[in-house]
PyMOL Python script that loads the backbone (N, CA, C, O; Angstrom):
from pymol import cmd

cmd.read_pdbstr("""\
ATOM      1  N   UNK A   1      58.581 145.145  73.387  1.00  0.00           N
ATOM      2  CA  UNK A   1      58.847 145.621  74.725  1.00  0.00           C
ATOM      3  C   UNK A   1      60.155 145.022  75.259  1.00  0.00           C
ATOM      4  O   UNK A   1      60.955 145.667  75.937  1.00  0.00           O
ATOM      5  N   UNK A   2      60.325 143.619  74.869  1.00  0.00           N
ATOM      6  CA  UNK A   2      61.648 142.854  75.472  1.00  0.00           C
ATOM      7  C   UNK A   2      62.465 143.871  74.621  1.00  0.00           C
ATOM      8  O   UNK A   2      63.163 144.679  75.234  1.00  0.00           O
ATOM      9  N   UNK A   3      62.441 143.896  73.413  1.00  0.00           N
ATOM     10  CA  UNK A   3      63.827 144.606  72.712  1.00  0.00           C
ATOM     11  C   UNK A   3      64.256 145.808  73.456  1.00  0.00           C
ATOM     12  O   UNK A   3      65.371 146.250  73.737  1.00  0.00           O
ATOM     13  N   UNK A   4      62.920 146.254  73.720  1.00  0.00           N
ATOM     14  CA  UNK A   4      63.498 147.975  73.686  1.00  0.00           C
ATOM     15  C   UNK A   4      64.456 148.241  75.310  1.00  0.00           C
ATOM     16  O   UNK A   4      65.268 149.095  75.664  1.00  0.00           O
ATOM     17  N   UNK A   5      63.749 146.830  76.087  1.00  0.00           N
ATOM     18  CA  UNK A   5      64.223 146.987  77.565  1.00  0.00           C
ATOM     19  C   UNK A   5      66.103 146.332  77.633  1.00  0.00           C
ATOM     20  O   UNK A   5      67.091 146.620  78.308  1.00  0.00           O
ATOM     21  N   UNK A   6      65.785 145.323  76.487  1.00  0.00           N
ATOM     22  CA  UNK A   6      67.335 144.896  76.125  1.00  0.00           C
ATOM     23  C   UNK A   6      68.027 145.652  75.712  1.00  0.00           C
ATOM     24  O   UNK A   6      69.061 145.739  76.374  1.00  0.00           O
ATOM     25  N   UNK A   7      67.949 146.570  74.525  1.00  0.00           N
ATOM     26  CA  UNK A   7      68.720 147.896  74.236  1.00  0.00           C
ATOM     27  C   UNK A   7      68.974 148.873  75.125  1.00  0.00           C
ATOM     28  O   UNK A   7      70.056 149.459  75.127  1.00  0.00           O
ATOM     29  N   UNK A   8      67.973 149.157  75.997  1.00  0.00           N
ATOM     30  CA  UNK A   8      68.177 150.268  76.989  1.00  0.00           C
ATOM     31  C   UNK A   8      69.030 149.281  77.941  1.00  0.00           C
ATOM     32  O   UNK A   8      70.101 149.877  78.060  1.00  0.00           O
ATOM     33  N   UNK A   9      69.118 148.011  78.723  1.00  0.00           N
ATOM     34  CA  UNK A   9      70.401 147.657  79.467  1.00  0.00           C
ATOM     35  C   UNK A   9      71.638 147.622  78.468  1.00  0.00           C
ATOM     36  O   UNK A   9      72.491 148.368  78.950  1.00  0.00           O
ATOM     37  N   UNK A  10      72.056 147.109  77.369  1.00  0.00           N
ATOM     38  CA  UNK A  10      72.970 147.633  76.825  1.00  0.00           C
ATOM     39  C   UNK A  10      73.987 149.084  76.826  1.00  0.00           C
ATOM     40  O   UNK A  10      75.191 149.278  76.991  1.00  0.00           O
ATOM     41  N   UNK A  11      72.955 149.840  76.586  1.00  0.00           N
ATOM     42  CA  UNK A  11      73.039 150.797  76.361  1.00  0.00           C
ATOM     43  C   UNK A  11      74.005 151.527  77.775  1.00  0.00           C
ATOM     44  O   UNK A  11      75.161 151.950  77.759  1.00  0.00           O
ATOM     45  N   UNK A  12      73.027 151.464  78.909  1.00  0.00           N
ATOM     46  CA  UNK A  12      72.906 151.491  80.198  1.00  0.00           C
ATOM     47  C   UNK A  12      74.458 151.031  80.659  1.00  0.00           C
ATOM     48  O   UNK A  12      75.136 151.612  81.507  1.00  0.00           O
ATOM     49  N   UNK A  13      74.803 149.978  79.977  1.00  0.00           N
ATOM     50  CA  UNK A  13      75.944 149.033  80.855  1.00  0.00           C
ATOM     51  C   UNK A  13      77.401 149.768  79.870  1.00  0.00           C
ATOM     52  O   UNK A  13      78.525 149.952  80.338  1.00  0.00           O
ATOM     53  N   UNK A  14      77.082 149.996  78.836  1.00  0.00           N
ATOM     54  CA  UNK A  14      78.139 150.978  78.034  1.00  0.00           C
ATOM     55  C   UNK A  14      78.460 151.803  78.230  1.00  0.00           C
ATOM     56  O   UNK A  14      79.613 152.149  77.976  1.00  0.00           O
ATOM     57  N   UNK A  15      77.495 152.611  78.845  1.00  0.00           N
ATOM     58  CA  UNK A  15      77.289 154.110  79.365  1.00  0.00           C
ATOM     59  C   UNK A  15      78.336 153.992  80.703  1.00  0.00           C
ATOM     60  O   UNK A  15      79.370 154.658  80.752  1.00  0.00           O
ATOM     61  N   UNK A  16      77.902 153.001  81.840  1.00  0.00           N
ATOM     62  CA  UNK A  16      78.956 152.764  82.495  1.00  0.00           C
ATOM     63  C   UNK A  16      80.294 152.247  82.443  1.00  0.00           C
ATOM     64  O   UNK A  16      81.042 152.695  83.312  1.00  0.00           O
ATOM     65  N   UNK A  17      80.766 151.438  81.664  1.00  0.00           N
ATOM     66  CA  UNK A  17      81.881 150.501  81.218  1.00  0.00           C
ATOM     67  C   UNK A  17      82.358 151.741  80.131  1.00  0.00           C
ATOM     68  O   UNK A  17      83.113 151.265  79.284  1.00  0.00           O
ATOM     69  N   UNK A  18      82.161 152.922  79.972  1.00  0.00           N
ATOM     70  CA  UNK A  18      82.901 154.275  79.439  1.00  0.00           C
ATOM     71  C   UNK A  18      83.167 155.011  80.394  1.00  0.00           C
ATOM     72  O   UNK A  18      84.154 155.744  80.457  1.00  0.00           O
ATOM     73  N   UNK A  19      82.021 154.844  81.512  1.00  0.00           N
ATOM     74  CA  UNK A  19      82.431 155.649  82.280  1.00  0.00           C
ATOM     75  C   UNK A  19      83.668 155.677  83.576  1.00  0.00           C
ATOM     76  O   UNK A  19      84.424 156.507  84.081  1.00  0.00           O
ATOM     77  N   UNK A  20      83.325 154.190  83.740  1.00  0.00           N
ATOM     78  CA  UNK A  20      84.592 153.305  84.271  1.00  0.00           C
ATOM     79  C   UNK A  20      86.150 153.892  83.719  1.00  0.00           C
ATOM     80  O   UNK A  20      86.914 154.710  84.232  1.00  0.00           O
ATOM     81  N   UNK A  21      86.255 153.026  82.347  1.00  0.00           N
ATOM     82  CA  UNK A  21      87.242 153.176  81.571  1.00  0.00           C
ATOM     83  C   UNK A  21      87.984 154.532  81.610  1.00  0.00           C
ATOM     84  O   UNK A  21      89.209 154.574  81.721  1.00  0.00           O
ATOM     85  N   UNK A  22      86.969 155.993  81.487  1.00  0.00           N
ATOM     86  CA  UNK A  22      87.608 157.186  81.337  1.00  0.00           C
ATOM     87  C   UNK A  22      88.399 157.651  83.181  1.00  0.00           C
ATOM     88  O   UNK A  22      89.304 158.462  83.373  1.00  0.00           O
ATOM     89  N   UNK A  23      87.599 156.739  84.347  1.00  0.00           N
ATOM     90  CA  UNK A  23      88.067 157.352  85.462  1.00  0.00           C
ATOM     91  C   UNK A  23      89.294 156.127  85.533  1.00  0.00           C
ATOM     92  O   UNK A  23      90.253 156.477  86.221  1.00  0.00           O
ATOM     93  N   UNK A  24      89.386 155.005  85.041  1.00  0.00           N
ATOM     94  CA  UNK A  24      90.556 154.337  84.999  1.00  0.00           C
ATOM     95  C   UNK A  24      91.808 155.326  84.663  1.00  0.00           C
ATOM     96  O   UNK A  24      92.689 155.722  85.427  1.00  0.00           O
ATOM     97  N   UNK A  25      91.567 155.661  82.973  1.00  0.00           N
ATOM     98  CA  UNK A  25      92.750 156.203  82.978  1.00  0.00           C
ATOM     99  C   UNK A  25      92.904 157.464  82.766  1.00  0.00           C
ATOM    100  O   UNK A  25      93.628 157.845  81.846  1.00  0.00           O
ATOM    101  N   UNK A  26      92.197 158.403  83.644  1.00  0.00           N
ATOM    102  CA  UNK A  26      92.776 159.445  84.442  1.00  0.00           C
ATOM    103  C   UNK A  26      93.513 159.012  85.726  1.00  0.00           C
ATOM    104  O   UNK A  26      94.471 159.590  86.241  1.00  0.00           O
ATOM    105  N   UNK A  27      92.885 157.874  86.157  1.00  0.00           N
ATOM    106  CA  UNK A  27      94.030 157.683  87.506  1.00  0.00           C
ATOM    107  C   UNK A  27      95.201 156.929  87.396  1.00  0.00           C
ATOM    108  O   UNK A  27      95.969 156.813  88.351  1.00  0.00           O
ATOM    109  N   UNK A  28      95.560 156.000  85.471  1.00  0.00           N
ATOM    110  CA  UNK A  28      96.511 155.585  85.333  1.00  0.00           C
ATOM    111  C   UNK A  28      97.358 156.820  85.391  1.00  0.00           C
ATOM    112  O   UNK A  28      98.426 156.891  85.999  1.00  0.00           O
ATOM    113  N   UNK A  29      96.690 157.967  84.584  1.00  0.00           N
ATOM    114  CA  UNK A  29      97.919 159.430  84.370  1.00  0.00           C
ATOM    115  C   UNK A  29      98.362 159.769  85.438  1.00  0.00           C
ATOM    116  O   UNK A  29      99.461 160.326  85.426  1.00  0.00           O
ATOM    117  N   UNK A  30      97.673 159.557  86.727  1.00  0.00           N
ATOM    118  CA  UNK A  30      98.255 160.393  87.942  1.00  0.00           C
ATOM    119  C   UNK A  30      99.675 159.762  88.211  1.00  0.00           C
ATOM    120  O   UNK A  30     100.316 159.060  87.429  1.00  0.00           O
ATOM    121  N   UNK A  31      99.997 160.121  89.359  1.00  0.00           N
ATOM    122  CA  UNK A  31     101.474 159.747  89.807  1.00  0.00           C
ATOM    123  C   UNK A  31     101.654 158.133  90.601  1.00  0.00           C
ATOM    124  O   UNK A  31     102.594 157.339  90.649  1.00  0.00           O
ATOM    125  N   UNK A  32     100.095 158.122  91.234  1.00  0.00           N
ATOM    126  CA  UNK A  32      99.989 157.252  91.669  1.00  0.00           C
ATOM    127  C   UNK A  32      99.012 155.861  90.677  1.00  0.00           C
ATOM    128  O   UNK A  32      98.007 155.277  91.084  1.00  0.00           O
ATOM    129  N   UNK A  33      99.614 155.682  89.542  1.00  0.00           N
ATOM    130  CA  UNK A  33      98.745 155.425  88.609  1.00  0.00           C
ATOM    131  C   UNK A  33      99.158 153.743  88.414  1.00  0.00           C
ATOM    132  O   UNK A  33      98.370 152.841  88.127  1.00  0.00           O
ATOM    133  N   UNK A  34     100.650 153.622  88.664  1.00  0.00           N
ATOM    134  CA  UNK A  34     101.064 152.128  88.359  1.00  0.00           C
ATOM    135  C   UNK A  34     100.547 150.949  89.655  1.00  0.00           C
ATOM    136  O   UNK A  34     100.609 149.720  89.666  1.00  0.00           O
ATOM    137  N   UNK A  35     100.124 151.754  90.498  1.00  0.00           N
ATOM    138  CA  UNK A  35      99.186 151.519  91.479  1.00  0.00           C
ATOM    139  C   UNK A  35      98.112 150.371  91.325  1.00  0.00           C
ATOM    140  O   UNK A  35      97.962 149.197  91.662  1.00  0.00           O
ATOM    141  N   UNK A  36      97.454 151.355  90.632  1.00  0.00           N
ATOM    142  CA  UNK A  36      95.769 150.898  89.841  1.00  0.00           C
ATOM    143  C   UNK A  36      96.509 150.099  89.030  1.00  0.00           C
ATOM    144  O   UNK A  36      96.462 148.955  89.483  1.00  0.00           O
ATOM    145  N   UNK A  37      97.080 150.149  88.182  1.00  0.00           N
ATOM    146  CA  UNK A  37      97.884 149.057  86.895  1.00  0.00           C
ATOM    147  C   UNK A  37      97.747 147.840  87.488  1.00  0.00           C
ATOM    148  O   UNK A  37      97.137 146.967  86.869  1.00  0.00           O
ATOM    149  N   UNK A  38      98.185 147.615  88.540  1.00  0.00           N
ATOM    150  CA  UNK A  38      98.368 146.068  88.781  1.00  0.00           C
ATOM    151  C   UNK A  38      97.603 145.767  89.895  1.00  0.00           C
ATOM    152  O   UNK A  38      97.886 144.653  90.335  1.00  0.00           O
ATOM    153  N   UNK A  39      96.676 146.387  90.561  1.00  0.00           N
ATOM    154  CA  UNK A  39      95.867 145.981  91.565  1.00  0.00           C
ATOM    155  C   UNK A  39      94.916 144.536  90.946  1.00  0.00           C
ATOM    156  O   UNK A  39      94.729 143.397  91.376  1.00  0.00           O
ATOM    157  N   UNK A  40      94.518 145.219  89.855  1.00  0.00           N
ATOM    158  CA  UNK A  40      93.286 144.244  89.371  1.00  0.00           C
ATOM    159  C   UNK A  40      94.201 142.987  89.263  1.00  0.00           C
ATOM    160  O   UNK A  40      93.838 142.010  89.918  1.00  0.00           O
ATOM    161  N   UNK A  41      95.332 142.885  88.529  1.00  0.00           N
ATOM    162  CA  UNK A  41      96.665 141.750  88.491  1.00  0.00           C
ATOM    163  C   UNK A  41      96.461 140.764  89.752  1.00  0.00           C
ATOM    164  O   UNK A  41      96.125 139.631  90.099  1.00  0.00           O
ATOM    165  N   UNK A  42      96.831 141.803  90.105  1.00  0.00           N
ATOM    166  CA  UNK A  42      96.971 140.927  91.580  1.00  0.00           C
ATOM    167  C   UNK A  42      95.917 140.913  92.701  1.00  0.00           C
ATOM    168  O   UNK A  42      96.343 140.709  93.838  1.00  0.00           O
ATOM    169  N   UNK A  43      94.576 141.106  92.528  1.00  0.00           N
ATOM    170  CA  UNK A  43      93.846 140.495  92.800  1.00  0.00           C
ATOM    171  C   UNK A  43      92.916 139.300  92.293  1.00  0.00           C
ATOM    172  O   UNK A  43      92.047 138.598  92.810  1.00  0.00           O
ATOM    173  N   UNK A  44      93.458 139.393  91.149  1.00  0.00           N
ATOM    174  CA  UNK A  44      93.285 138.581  90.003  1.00  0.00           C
ATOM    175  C   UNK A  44      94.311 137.377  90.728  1.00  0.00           C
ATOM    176  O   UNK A  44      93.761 136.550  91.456  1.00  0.00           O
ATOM    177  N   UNK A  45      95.362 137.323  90.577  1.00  0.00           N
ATOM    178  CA  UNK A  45      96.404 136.686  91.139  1.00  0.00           C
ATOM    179  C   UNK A  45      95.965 135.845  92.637  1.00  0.00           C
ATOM    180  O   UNK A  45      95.932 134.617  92.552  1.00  0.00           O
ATOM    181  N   UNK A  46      95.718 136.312  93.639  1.00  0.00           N
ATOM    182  CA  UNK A  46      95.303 135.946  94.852  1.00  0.00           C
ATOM    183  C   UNK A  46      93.840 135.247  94.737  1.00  0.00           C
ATOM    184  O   UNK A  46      93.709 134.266  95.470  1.00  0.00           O
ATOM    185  N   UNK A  47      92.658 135.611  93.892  1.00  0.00           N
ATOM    186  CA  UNK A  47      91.510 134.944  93.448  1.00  0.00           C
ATOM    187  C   UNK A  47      91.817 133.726  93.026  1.00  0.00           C
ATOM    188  O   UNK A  47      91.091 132.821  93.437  1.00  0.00           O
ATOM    189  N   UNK A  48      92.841 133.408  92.201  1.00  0.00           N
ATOM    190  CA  UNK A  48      93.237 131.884  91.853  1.00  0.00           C
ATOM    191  C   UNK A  48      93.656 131.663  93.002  1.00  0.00           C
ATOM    192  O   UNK A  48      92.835 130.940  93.566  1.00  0.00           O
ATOM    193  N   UNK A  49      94.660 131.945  93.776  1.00  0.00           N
ATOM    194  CA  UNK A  49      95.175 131.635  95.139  1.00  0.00           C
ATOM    195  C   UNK A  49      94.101 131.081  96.354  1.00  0.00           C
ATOM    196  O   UNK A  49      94.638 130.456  97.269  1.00  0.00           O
ATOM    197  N   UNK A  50      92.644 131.269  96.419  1.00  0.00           N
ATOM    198  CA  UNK A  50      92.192 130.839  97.183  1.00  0.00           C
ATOM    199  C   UNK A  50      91.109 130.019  97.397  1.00  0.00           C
ATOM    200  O   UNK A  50      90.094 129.972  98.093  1.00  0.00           O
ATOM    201  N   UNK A  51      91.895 129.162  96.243  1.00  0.00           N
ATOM    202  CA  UNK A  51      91.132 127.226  95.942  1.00  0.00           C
ATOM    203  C   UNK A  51      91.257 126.439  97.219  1.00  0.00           C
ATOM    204  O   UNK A  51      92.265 126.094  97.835  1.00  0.00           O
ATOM    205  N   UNK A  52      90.025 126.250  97.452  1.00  0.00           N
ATOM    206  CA  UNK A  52      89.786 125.498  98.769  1.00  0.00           C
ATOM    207  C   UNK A  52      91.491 124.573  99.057  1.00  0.00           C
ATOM    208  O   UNK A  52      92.058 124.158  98.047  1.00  0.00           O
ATOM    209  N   UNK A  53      91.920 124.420  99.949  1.00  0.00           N
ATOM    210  CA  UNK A  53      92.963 123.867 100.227  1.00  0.00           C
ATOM    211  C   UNK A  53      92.411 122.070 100.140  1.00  0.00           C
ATOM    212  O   UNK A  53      91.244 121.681 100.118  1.00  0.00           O
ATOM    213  N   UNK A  54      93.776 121.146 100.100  1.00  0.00           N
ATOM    214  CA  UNK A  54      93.257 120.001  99.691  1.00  0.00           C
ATOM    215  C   UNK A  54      92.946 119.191 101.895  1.00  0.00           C
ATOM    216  O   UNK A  54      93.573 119.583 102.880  1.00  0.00           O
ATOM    217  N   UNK A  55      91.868 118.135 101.875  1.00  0.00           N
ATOM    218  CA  UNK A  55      91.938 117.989 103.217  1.00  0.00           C
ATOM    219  C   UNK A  55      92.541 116.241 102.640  1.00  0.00           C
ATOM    220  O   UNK A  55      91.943 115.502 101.859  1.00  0.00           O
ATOM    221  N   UNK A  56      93.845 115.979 103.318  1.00  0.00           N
ATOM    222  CA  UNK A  56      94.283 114.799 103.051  1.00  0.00           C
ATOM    223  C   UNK A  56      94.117 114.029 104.332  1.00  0.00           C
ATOM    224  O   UNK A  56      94.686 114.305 105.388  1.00  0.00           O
ATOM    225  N   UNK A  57      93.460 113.247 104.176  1.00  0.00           N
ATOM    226  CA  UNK A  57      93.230 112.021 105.482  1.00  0.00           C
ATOM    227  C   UNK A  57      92.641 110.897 104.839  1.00  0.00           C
ATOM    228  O   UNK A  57      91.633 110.768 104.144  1.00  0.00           O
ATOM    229  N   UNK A  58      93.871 109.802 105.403  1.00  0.00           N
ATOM    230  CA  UNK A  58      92.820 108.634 104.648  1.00  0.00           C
ATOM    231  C   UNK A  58      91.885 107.645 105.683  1.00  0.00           C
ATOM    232  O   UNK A  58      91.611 107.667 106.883  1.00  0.00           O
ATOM    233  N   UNK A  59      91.571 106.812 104.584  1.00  0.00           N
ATOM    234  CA  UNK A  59      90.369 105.910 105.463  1.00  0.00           C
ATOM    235  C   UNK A  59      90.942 104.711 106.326  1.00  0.00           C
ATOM    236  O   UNK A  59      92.078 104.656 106.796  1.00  0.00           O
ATOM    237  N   UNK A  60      89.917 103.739 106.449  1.00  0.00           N
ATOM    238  CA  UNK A  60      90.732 102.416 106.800  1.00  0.00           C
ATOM    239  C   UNK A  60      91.881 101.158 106.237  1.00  0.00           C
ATOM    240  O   UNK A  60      92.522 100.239 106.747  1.00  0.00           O
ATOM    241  N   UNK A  61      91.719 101.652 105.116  1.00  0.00           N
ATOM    242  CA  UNK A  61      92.145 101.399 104.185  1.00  0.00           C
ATOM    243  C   UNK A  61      93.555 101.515 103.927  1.00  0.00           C
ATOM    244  O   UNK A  61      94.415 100.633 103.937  1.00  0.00           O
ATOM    245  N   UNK A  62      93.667 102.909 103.662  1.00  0.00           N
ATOM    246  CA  UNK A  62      95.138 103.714 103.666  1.00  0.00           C
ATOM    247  C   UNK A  62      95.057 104.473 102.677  1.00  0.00           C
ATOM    248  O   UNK A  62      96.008 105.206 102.405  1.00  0.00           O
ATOM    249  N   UNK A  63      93.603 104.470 101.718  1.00  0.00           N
ATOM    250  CA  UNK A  63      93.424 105.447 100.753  1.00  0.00           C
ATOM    251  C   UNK A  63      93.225 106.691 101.018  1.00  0.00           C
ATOM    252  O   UNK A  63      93.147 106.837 102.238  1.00  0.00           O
ATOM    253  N   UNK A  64      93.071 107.931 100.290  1.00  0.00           N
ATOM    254  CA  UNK A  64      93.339 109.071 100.521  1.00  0.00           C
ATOM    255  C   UNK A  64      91.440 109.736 100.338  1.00  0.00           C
ATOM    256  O   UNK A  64      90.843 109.774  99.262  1.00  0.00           O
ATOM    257  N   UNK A  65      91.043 110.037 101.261  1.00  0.00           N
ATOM    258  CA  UNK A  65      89.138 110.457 100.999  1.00  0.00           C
ATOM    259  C   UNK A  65      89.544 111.802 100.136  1.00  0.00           C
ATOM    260  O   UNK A  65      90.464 112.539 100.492  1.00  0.00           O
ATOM    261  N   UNK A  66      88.679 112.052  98.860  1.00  0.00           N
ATOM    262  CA  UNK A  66      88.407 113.348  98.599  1.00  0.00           C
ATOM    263  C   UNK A  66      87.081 113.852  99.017  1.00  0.00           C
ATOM    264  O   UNK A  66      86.765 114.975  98.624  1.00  0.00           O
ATOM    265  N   UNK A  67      86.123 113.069  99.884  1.00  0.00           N
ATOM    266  CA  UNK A  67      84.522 113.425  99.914  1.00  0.00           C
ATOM    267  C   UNK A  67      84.488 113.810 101.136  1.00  0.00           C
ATOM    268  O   UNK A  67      84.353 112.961 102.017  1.00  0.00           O
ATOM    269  N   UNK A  68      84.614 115.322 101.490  1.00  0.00           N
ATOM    270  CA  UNK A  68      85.425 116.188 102.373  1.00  0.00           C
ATOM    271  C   UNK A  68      84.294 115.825 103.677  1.00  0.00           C
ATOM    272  O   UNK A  68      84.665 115.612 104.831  1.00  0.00           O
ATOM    273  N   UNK A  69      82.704 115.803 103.176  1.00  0.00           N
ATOM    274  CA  UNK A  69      82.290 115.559 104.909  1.00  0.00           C
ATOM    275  C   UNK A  69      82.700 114.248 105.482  1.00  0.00           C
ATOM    276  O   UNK A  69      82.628 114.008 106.688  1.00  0.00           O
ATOM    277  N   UNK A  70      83.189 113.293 104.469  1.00  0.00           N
ATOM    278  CA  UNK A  70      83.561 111.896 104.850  1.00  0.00           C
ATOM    279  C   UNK A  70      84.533 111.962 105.867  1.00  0.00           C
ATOM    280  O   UNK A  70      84.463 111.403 106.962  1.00  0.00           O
ATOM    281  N   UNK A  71      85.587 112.787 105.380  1.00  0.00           N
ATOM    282  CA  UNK A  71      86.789 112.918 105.831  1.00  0.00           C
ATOM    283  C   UNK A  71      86.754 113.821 106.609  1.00  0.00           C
ATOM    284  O   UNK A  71      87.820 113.632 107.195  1.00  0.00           O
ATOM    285  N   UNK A  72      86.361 114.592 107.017  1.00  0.00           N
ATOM    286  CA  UNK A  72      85.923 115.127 108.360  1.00  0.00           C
ATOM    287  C   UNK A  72      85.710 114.644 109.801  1.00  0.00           C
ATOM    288  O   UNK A  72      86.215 114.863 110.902  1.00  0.00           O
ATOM    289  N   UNK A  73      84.366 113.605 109.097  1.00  0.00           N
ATOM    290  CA  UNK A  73      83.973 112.672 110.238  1.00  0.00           C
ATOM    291  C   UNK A  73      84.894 111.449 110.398  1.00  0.00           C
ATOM    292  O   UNK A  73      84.805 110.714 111.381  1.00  0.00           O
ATOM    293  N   UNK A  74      85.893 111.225 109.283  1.00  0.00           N
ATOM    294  CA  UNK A  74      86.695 110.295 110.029  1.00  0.00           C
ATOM    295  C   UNK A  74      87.692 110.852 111.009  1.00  0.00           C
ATOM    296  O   UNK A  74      88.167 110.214 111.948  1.00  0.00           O
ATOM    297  N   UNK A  75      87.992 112.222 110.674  1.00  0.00           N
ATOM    298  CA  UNK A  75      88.871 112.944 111.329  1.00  0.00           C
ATOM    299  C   UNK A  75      88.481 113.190 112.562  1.00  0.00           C
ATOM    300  O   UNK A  75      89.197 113.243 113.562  1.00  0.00           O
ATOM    301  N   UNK A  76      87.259 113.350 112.481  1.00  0.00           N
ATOM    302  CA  UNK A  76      86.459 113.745 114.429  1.00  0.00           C
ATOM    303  C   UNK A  76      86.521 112.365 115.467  1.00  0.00           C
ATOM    304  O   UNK A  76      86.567 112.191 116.685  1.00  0.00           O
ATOM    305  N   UNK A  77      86.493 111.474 114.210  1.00  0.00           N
ATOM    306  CA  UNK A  77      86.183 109.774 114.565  1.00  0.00           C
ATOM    307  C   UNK A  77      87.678 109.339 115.497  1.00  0.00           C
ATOM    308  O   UNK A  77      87.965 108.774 116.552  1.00  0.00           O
ATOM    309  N   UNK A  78      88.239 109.887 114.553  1.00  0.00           N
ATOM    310  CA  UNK A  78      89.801 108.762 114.764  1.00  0.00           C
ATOM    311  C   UNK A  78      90.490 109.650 116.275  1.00  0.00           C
ATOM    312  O   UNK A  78      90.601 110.827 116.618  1.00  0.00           O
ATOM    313  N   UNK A  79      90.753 108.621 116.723  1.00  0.00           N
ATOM    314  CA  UNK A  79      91.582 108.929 118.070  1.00  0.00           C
ATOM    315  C   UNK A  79      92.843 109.724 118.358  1.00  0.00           C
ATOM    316  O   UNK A  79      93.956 109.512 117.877  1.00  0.00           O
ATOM    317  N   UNK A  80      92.521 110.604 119.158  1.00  0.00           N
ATOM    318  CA  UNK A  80      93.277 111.846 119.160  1.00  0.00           C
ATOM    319  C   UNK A  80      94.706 111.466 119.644  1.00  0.00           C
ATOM    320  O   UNK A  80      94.819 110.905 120.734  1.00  0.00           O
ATOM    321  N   UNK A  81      95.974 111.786 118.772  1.00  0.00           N
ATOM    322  CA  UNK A  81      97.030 111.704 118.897  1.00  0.00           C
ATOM    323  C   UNK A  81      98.306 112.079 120.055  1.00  0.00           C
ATOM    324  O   UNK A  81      99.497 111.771 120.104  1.00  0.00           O
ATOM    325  N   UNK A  82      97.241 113.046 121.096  1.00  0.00           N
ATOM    326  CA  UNK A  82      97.250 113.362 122.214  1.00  0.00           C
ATOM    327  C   UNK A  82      97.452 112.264 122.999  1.00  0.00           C
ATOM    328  O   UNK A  82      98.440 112.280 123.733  1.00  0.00           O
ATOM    329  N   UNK A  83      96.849 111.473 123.004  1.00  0.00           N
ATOM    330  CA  UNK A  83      96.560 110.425 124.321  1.00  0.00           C
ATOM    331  C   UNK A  83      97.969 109.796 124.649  1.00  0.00           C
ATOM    332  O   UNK A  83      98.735 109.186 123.902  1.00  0.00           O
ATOM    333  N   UNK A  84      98.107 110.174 126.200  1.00  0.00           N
ATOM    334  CA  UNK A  84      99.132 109.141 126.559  1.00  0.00           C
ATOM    335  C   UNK A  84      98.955 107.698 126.718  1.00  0.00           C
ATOM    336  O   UNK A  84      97.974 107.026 127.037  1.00  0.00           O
ATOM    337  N   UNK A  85     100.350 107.350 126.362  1.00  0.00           N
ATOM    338  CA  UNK A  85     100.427 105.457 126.180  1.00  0.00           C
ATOM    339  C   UNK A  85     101.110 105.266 127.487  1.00  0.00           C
ATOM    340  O   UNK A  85     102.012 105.960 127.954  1.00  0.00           O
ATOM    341  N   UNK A  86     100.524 104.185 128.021  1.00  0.00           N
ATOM    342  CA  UNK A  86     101.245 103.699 129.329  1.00  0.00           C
ATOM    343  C   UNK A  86     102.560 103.592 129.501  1.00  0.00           C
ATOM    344  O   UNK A  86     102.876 103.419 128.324  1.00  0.00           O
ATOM    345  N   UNK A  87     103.980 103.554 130.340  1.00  0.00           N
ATOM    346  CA  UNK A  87     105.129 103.660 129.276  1.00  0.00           C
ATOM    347  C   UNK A  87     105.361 102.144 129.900  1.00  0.00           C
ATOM    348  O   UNK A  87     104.689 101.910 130.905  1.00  0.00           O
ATOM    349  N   UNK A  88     106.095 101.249 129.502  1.00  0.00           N
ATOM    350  CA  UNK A  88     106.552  99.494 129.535  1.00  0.00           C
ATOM    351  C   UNK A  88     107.313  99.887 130.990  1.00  0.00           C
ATOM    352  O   UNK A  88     107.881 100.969 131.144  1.00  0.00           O
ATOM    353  N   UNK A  89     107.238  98.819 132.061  1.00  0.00           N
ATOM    354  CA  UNK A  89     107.872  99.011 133.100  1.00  0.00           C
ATOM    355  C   UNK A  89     108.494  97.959 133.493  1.00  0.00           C
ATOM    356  O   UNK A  89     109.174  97.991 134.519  1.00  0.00           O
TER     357      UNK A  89
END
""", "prot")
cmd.dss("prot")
cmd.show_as("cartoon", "prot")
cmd.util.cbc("prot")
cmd.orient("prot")
């Protein structure tokens, strides 16, 4: 029973991944075809592009946290750069 249900998704997923393939490239032939060519590229391209960004803040220390809720809460912690300083009179 497992086999026959494994062959029939095979089967199933070929059936589509031909069917894919043949509407691919009828729409490479069209005019608007170099289009489709590089979409997947470059979404491919931008998918690597959107690796969590790095959060650099360090501790008390002067080291650099990579343990991002750490560094968060030191960031909420630490005193806002805003604040006015009295000026010397």
């Amino acid at each position: 029973m497992y086999q026959e249900s494994k062959k029939a998704g095979k089967k199933a997923v070929a059936v589509a991944k031909a069917v894919h393939c043949d509407d691919l490239s009828d729409k490479l032939e069209t005019r608007d075809g170099e289009r489709h060519l590089y979409r997947p590229a470059k979404a491919r391209h931008h998918q690597a592009e959107d690796i969590e960004k790095l959060l650099g803040i360090n501790d008390e220390n002067g080291h650099l946290m990579t343990n991002r809720k750490r560094a968060m809460k030191r960031w909420h912690d630490s005193p806002c750069s805003t604040v006015m300083k009295p000026e010397h009179v």
